[in-house]
LOKOLNU-529570 format. One line per 2 residues: their letters; for each residue x negated, y negated, z of C-alpha. Coordinates in nm, 3 decimals, decimal comma, padded with zeros to 5 digits. Layout:
<pts>
a = X Y Z ~ ...
</pts>
This chain:
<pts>
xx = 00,000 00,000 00,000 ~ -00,114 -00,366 -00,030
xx = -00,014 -00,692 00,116 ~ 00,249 -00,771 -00,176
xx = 00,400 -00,441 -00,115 ~ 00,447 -00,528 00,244
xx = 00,572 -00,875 00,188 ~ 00,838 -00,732 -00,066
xx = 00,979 -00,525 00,221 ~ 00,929 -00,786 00,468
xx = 01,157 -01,027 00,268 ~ 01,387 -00,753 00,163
xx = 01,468 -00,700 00,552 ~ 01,535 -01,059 00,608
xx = 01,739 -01,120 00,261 ~ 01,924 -00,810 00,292
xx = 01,946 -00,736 -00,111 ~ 01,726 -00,705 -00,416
xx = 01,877 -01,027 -00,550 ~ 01,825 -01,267 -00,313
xx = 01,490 -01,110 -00,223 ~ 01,374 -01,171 -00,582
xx = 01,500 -01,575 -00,532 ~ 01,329 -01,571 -00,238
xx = 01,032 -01,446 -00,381 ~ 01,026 -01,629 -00,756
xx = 01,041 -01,304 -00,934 ~ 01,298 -01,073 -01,114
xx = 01,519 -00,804 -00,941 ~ 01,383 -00,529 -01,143
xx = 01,038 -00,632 -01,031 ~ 01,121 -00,615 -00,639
xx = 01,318 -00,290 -00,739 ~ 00,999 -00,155 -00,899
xx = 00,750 -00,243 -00,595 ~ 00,973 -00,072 -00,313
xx = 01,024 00,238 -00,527 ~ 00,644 00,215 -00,563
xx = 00,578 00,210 -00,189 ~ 00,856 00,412 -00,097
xx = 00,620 00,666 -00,303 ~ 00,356 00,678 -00,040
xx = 00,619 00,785 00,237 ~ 00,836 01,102 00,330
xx = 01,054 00,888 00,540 ~ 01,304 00,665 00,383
xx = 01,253 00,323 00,382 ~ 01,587 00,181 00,274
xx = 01,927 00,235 00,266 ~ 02,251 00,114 00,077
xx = 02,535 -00,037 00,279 ~ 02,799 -00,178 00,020
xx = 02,596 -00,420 -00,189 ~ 02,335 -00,491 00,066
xx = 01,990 -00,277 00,097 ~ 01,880 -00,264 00,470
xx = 01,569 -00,109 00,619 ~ 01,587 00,207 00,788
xx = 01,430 00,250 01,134 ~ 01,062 00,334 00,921
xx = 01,142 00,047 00,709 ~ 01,179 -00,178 01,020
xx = 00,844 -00,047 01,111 ~ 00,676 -00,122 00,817
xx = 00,830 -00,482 00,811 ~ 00,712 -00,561 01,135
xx = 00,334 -00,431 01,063 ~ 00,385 -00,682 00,765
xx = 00,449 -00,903 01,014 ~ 00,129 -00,853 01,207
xx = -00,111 -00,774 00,910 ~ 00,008 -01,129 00,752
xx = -00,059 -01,285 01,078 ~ -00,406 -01,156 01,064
xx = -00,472 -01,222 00,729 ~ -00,388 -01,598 00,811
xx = -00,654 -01,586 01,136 ~ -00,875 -01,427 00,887
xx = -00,825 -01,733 00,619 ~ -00,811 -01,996 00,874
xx = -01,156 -01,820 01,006 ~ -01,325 -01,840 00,676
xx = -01,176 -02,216 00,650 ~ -01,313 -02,318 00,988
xx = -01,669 -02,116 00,861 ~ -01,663 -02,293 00,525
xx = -01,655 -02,665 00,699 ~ -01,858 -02,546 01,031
xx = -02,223 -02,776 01,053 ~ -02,337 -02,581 01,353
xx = -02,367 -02,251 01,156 ~ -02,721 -02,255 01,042
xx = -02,796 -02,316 00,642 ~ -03,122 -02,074 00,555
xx = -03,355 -02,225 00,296 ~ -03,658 -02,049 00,108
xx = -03,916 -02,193 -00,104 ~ -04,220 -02,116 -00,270
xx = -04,538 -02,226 -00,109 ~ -04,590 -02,584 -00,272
xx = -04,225 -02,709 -00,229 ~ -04,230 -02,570 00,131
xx = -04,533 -02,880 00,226 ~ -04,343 -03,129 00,083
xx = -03,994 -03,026 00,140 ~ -03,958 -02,811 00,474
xx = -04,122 -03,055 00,726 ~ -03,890 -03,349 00,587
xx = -03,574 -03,131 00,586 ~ -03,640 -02,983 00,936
xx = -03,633 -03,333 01,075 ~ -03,320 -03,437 00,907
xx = -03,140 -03,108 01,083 ~ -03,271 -03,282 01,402
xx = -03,009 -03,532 01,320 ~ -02,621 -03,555 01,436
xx = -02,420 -03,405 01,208 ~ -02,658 -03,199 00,988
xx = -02,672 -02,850 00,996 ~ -02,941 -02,639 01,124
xx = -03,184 -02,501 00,861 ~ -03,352 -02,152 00,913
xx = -03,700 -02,270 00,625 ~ -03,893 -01,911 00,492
xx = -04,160 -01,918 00,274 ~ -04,160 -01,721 -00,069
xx = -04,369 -01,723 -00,305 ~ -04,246 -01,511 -00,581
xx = -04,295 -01,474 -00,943 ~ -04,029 -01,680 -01,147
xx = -03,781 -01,385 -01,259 ~ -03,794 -01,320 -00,903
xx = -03,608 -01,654 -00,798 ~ -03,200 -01,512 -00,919
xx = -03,247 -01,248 -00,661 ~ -03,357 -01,424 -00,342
xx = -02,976 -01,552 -00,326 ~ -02,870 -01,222 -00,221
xx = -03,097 -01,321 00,132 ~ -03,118 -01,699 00,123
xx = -02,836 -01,962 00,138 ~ -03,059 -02,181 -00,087
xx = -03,349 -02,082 -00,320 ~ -03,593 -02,333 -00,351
xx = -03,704 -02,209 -00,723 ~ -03,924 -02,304 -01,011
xx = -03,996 -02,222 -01,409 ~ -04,150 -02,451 -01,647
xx = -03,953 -02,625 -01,938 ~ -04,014 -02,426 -02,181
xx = -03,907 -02,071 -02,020 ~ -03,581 -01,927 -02,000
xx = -03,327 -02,133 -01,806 ~ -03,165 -01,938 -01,444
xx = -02,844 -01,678 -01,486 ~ -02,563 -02,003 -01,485
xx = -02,321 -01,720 -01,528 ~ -02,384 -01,581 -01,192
xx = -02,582 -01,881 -01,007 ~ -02,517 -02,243 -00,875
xx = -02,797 -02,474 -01,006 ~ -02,885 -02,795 -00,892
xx = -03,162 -02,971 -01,067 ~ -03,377 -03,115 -00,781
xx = -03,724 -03,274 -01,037 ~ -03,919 -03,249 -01,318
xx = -04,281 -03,269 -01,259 ~ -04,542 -03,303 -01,507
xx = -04,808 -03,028 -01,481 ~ -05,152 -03,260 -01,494
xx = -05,523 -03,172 -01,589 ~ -05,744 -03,142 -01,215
xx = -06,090 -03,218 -01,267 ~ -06,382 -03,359 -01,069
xx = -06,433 -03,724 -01,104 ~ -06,775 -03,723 -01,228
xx = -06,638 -03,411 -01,498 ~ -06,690 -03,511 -01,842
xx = -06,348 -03,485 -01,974 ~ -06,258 -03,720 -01,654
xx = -06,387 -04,080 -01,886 ~ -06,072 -03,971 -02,125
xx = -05,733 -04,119 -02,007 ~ -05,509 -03,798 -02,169
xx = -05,647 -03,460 -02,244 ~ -05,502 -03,226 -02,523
xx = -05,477 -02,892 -02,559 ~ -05,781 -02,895 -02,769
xx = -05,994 -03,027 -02,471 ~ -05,953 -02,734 -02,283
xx = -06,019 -02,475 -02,493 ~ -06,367 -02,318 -02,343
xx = -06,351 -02,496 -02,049 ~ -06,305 -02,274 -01,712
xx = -05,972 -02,289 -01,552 ~ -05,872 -02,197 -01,214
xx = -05,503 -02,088 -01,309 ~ -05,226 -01,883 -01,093
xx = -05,139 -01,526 -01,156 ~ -04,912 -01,441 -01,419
xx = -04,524 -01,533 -01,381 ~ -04,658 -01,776 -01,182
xx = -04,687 -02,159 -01,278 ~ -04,867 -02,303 -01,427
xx = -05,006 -01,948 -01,587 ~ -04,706 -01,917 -01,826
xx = -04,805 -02,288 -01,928 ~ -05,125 -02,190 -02,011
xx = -04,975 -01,919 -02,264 ~ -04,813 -02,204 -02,403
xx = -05,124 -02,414 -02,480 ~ -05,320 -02,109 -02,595
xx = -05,055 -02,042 -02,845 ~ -05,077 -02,472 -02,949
xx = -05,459 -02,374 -03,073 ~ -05,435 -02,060 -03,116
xx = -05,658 -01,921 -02,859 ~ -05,641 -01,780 -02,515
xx = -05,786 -02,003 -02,228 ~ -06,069 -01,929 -02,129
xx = -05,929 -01,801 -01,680 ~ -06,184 -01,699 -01,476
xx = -05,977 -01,720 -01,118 ~ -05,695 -01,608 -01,006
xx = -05,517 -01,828 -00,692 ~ -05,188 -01,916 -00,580
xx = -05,263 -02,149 -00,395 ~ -05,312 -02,523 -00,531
xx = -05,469 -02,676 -00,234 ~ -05,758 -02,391 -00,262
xx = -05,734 -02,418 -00,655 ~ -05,801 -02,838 -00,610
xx = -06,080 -02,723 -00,366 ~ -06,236 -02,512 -00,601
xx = -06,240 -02,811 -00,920 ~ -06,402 -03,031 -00,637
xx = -06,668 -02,814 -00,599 ~ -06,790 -02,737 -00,974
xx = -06,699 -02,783 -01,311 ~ -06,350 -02,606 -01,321
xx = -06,012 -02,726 -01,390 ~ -05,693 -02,675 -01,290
xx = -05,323 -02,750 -01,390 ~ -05,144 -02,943 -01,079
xx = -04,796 -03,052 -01,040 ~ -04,795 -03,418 -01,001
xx = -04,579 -03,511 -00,702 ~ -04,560 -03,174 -00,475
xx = -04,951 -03,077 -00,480 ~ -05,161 -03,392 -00,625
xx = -05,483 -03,390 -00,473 ~ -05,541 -03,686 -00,165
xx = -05,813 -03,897 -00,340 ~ -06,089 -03,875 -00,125
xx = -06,069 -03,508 -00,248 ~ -06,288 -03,605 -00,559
xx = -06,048 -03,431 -00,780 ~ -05,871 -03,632 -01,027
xx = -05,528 -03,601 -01,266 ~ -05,537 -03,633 -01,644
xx = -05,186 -03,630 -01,799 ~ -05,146 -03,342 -02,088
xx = -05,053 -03,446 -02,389 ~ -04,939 -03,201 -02,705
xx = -04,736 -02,994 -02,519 ~ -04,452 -02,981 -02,248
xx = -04,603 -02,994 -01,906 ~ -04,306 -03,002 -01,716
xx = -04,232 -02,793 -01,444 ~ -03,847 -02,829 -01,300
xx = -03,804 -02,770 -00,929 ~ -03,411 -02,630 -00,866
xx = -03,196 -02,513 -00,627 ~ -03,052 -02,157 -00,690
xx = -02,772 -02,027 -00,456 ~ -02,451 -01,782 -00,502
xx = -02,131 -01,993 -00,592 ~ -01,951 -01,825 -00,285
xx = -02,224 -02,011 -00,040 ~ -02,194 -02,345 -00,250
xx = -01,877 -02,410 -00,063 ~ -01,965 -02,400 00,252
xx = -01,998 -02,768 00,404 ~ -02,318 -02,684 00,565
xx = -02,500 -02,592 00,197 ~ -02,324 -02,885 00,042
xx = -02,516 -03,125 00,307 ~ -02,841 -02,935 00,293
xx = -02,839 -02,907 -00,092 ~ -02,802 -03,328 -00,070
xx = -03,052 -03,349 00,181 ~ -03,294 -03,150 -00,060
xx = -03,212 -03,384 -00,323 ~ -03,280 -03,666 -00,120
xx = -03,631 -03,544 -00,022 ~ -03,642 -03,524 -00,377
xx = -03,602 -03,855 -00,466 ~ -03,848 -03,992 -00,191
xx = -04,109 -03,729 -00,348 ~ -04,121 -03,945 -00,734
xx = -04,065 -04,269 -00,581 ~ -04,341 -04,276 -00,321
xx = -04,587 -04,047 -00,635 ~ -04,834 -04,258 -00,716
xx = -04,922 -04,084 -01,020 ~ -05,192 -03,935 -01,178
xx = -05,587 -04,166 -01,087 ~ -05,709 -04,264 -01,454
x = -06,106 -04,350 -01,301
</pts>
């Protein structure tokens, strides 16, 4: 049986007759006729009876229509529950993000749920390759996610995406490096020259395919890290390079490492926010997914940009 079922007999009890149940309910008389006949199925004992033109509920049909009392009265709790849930701030909001956005995002974020009326946030760190983003939904009201322009966009048929920024992905190079006098590199510059690069489905690795297919050679990767603030430590210490995104890991500048802009190809890297539509209506994601974008926003404002010199 199902809930319709039960609120066919419910209202047949209180109409008294097939007609006036159907009014009741907005539907035709053969249709009510058709869904007691259909639950009457699933029982030995009769649930109706005929007296003259009326149809009343036998003693198991008065049963049944006062369970469908009770089980509509909990289905109500149950939706006025989820309501209450769905506009709650106090119920914590869980956020992950991949190692670079966590710096520049988490530490802001966890002071603004310090504030009345924000929602706690419950920040993890993951660091995952970029098909790897869709699935972290499953365990994360938010996904703090990236993929560079020119990859495939996120699964809009099954996600909520909310475009946070678009960084450029700069050249990181030692000040006193050679290619450091030119304002804007090219993909041509780099060909030869020894990058420190991420692993692969990371960024910026997958923009690196990108300019090795623009001249039609591979780069020329001889380490493997993660990690930008160890990759920018690296290109201060010798005569690598590295791609950086602008405004979550520039280098400080007493670092000795500076930014060339990349011309030639797209160096863009968009920073989203992937979640399941069933969490996007929650009150407490709604304010955390503005609070992200507001962090955001503070991020390209206060960039200074790339140091030409």
């Amino acid at each position: 049986m199902d809930l319709h079922q039960l609120r066919v007999l419910r209202e047949l009890g209180d109409h008294g007759s097939i007609a006036a149940t159907a009014r009741a309910l907005s539907v035709t008389p053969s249709a009510v006729s058709q869904v007691v006949a259909s639950l009457q199925r699933q029982f030995a004992a009769p649930l109706t009876y005929k007296r003259g033109r009326s149809i009343e509920l036998t003693g198991a049909g008065q049963a049944l229509a006062a369970a469908a009392v009770a089980v509509a009265s909990a289905v109500a709790r149950a939706e006025a529950s989820v309501d209450a849930y769905l506009g709650d701030l106090s119920a914590p909001v869980s956020v992950s993000g991949f190692h670079s956005a966590a710096v520049k995002f988490f530490p802001s974020l966890a002071a603004l749920a310090c504030e009345a009326g924000h929602p706690p946030v419950e920040c993890v760190d993951e660091d995952v390759a970029r098909d790897a983003f869709p699935a972290l939904t499953a365990s994360y009201d938010l996904v703090i996610a990236h993929r560079m322009s020119h990859t495939p966009p996120w699964p809009t048929d099954r996600l909520s995406v909310v475009s946070l920024l678009q960084e450029p992905m700069d050249v990181a190079l030692r000040a006193d490096h050679p290619l450091a006098r030119r304002p804007r590199l090219s993909p041509d510059d780099l060909v030869d020259v020894p990058f420190v690069s991420t692993h692969t489905g990371f960024s910026p690795a997958d923009l690196l395919e990108s300019i090795a297919a623009s001249v039609g050679r591979p780069m020329h990767v001889v380490h493997r890290i993660n990690d930008f603030t160890t990759a920018a430590a690296m290109v201060a210490q010798g005569n690598l390079v590295a791609l950086l995104p602008r405004y979550t890991a520039a280098p400080p500048k007493e670092s000795g490492v500076t930014l060339r802009p990349l011309g030639g190809v797209r160096a863009l890297r968009n920073i989203d926010v992937l979640m399941r539509p069933e969490h996007a209506v929650r009150r407490g994601v709604s304010v955390v997914r503005q609070s992200l974008r507001q962090i955001a926003d503070t991020l390209v404002q206060s960039a200074h940009g790339p140091v030409y010199g």
